[in-house]
RORO-720552 format. One record per residue: residue in one letter; x, y, z of N, C-alpha, C in turn. Coordinates in steps of 0.05 Angstrom, whole numbers, plus 5000, padded with zeros to 4 digits. Example, Ala and Ser with C-alpha at 12.3 -4.5 7.8 and 13.67 -1.06 7.14 Angstrom:
<pts>
A526448865156524649105156526449345156
S525749555142527349795143525850015157
</pts>
This chain:
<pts>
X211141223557210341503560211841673539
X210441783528211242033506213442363512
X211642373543212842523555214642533581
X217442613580218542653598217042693623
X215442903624212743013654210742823660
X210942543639208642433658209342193664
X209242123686210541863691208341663707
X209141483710208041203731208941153756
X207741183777209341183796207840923819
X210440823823209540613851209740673874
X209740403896210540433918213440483924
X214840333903218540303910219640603898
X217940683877219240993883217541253880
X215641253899214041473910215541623931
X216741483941218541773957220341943934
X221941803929224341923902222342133879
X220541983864219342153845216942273856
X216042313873214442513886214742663905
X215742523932216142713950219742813955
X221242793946223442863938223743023912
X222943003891222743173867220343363872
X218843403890217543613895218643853907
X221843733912222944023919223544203887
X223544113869224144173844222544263829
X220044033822217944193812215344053826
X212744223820210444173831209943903815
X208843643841208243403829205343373833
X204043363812201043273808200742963807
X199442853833198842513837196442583829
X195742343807193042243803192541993807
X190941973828190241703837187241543819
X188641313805186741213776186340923789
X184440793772183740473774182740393748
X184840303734183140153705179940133704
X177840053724177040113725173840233722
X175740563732174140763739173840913702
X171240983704170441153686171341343678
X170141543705170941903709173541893704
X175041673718178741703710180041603681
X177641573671179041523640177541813630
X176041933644175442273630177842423629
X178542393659180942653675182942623659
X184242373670187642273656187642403636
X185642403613187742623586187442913579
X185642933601186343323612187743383616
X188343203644190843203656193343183646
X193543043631195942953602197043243589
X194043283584193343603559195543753575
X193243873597194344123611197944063612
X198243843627200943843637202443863619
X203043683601205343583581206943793573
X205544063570208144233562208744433579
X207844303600209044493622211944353637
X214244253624216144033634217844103657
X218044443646220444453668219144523696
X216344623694215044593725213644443742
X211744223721210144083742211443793723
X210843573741210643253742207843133739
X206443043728203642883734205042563730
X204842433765205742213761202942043776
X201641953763200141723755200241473770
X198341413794198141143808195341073807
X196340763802194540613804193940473825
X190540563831190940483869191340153871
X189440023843189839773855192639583857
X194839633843196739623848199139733870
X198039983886198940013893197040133929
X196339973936193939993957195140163988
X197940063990198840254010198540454015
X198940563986199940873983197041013982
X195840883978192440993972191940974000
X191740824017191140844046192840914055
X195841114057197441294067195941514066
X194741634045193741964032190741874043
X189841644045186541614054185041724026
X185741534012184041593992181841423987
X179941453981177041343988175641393966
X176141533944174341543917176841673888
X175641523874176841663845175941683827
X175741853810179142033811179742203829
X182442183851183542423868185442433860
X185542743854189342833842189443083867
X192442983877193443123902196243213883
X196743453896199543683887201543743900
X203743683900205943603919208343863913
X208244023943210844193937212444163963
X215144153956216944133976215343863999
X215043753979214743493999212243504017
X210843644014207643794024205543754008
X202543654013199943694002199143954000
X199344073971199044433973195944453962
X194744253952191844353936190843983933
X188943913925187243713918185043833908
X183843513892181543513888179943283876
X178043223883175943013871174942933853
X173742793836171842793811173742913787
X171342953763173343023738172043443737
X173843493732173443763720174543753703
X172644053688174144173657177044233654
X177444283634180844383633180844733645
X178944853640179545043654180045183679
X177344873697178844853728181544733728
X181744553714184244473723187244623726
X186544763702189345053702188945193727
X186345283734186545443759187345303780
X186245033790187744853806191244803801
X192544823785195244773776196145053783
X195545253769195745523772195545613808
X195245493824193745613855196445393859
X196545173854198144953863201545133863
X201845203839204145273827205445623846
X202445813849203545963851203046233830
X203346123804203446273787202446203766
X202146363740200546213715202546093698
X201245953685201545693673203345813646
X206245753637206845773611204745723583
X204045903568202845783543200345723554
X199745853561196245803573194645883543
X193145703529191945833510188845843511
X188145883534185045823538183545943522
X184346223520182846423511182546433479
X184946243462185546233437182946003428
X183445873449181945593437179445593445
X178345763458175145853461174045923435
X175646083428175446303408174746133377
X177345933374177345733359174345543362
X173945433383172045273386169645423386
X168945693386166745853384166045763346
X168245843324169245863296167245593296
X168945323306168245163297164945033306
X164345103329161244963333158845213311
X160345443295158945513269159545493248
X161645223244161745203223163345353205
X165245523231166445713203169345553194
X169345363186171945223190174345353171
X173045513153176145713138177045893158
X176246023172176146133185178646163212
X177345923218178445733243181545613231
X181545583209183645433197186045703192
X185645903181187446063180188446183203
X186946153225188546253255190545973266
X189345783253190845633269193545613259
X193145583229196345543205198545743228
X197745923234199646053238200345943265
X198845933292199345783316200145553310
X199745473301200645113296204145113284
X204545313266207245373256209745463282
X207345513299209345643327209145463348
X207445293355207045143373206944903354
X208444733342208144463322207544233341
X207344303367207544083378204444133403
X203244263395201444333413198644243406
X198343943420195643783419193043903411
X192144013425189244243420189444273402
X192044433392191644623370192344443339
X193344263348193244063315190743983321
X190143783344186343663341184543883325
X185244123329182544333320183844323298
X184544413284187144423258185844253239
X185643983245185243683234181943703236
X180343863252177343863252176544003228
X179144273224177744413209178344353179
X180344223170180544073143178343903141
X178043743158175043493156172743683149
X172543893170169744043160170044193131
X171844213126172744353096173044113079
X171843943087172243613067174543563057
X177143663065179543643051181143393074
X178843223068180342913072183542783061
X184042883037186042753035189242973048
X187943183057190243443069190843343095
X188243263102187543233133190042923140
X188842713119191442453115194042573115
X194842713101197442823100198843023115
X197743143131198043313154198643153174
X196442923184197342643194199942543193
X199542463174201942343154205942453165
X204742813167207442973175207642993202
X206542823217207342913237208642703263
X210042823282212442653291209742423307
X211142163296210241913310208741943334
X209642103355209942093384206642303387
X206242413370204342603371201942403358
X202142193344200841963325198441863357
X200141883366199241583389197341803413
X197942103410195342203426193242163412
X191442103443188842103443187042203414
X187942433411185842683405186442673368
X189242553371189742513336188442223332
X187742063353186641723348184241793335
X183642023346180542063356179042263322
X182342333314180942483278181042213263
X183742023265183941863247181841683246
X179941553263178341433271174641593260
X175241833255173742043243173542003220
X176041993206176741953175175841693164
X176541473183176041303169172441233169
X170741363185168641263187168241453162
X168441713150169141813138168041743103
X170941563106171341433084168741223079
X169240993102167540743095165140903089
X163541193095161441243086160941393057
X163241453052162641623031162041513001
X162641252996161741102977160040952979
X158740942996155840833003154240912995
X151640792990148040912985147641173003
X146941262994144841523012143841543030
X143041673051141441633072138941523062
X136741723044134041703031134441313028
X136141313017136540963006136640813029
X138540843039138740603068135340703079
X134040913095132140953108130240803092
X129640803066127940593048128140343051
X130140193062131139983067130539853091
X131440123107130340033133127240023139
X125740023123121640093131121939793120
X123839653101123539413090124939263104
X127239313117127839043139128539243165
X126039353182126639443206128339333228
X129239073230131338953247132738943232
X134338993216136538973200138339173223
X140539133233142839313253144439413228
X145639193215147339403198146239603176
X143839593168143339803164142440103184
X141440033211142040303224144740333228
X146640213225149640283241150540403215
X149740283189149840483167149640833168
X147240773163145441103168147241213186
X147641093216148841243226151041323233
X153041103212156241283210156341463180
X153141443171153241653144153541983165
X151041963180150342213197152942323198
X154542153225157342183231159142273215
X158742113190161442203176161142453156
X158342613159156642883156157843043174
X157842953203157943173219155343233226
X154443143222150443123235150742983255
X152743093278152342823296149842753317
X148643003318144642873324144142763314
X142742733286142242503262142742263276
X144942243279147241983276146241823311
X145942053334145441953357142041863361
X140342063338137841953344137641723331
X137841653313138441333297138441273319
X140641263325141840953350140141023374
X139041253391137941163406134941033398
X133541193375131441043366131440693368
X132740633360133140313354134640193387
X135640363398136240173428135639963433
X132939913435131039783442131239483433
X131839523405132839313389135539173391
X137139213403139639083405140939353429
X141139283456141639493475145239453472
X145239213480148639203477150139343460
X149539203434151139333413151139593402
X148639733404147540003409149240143423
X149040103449151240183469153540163465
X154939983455157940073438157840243422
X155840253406156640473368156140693391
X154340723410153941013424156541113438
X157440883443159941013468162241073450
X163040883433165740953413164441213398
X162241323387161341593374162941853403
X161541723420162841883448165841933448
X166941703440170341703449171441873418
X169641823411170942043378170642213385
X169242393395168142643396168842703414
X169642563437171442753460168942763483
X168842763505166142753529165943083532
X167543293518166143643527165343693497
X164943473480163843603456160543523458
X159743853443155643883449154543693446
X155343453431153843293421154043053443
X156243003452156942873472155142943496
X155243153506154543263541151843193529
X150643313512146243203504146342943501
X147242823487146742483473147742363505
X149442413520149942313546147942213563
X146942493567144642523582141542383567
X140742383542139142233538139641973540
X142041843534142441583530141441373561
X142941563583143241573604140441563623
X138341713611134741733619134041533603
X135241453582133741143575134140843589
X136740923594137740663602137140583634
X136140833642135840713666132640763671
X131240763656127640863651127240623665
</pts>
């Protein structure tokens, strides 16, 4: 764990790090199962929101199947359930995955009070910039938040969006490059570097016009749609890129279904392209 606030917790010390350190600070249990889906959505909200909140809340992390007691102590019966622990008390729960913005209000109701460094309203604002494309824009508000908060996830992920959309690939590497290890290994920086490189492998390639000529001449050819469609991708056309692949489904469902889901895990499950391509992928597959 990266962070001090988020920990693993068992059966041998669930009393000690939850219900004893809840006299201290508010402990957020999230009850996960390798697995569960929805709990690979939550967990790095949950991560998000918490991590720089240290000196008040805990998010300590069980895994039911390892730890089955404790899941049938609380009667837990579906996941993701994250329960909030004060003074050794269930002060709030809740079910399923929500946005980050319920989740602050759930933490926020849990706590009492609002949240240190709440930047909801910054990063709306930001993410308004960027779904138009204004990425200079977006980039000069952040230089300055990012200089004050160096350590604040969101705000380097958007930071690192908006160099890519300003094609300044090799800034975007080196911004990377500066920053502490520990911040390397979140999610959301895996999720640019993995950006970049599709990035790269496309940018010295044939053309779209070229590959699509290609493809009328070997229509089962896969690597050429997986072409086309990390060209889209690495455009930022990420429709383009999702109609390709659902077009051709048909043709190879498996493998399809990977390039669709890892496009998903780049892009994060609340990005536009994500929540639509979801939902179509989702009316095909079960037609």
């Amino acid at each position: 764990m990266n962070n001090s606030n988020i920990i693993e917790v068992n059966e041998n010390d669930f009393e000690k790090s939850v219900l004893e350190e809840s006299v201290n600070r508010l402990i957020v249990v999230d009850f996960w199962a390798p697995w569960c889906g929805p709990c690979k959505q939550l967990t790095p909200i949950l991560e998000k929101t918490i991590s720089n909140q240290v000196d008040k809340i805990i998010l300590a992390k069980i895994n039911i199947d390892e730890n089955q007691q404790i899941a049938s102590q609380f009667r837990i019966q579906s996941i993701p359930t994250v329960l909030s622990f004060k003074d050794k008390q269930i002060v709030n729960a809740f079910q399923g995955v929500l946005p980050e913005k319920e989740i602050i209000k759930f933490l926020e109701k849990s706590l009492g009070e609002k949240l240190a460094n709440n930047f909801e309203d910054f990063y709306k604002e930001i993410q308004g910039l960027l779904n138009e494309k204004e990425f200079a824009q977006a980039r000069d508000l952040l230089e300055d938040f990012i200089y004050e908060n160096s350590k604040e996830i969101n705000g380097l992920y958007m930071y690192l969006e908006c160099l890519i959309g300003l094609n300044e690939i090799e800034g975007a590497k080196n911004f990377i490059d500066s920053l502490d290890k520990s911040l390397t290994t979140k999610d959301e920086i895996k999720k640019i570097i993995k950006k970049i490189e599709l990035i790269e492998k496309s940018k010295d390639g044939p053309s779209v016009e070229k590959l699509e000529q290609e493809l009328i001449e070997f229509p089962k050819n896969l690597e050429i749609v997986f072409t086309i469609a990390d060209t889209y991708f690495a455009n930022q056309d990420f429709d383009k890129s999702f109609e390709v692949l659902l077009k051709h489904y048909p043709q190879n469902k498996e493998k399809i279904k990977s390039k669709i889901l890892n496009f998903f895990d780049v892009l994060g499950f609340d990005h536009p392209s994500t929540i639509l391509y979801r939902k179509k992928f989702s009316s095909i597959m079960f037609a």
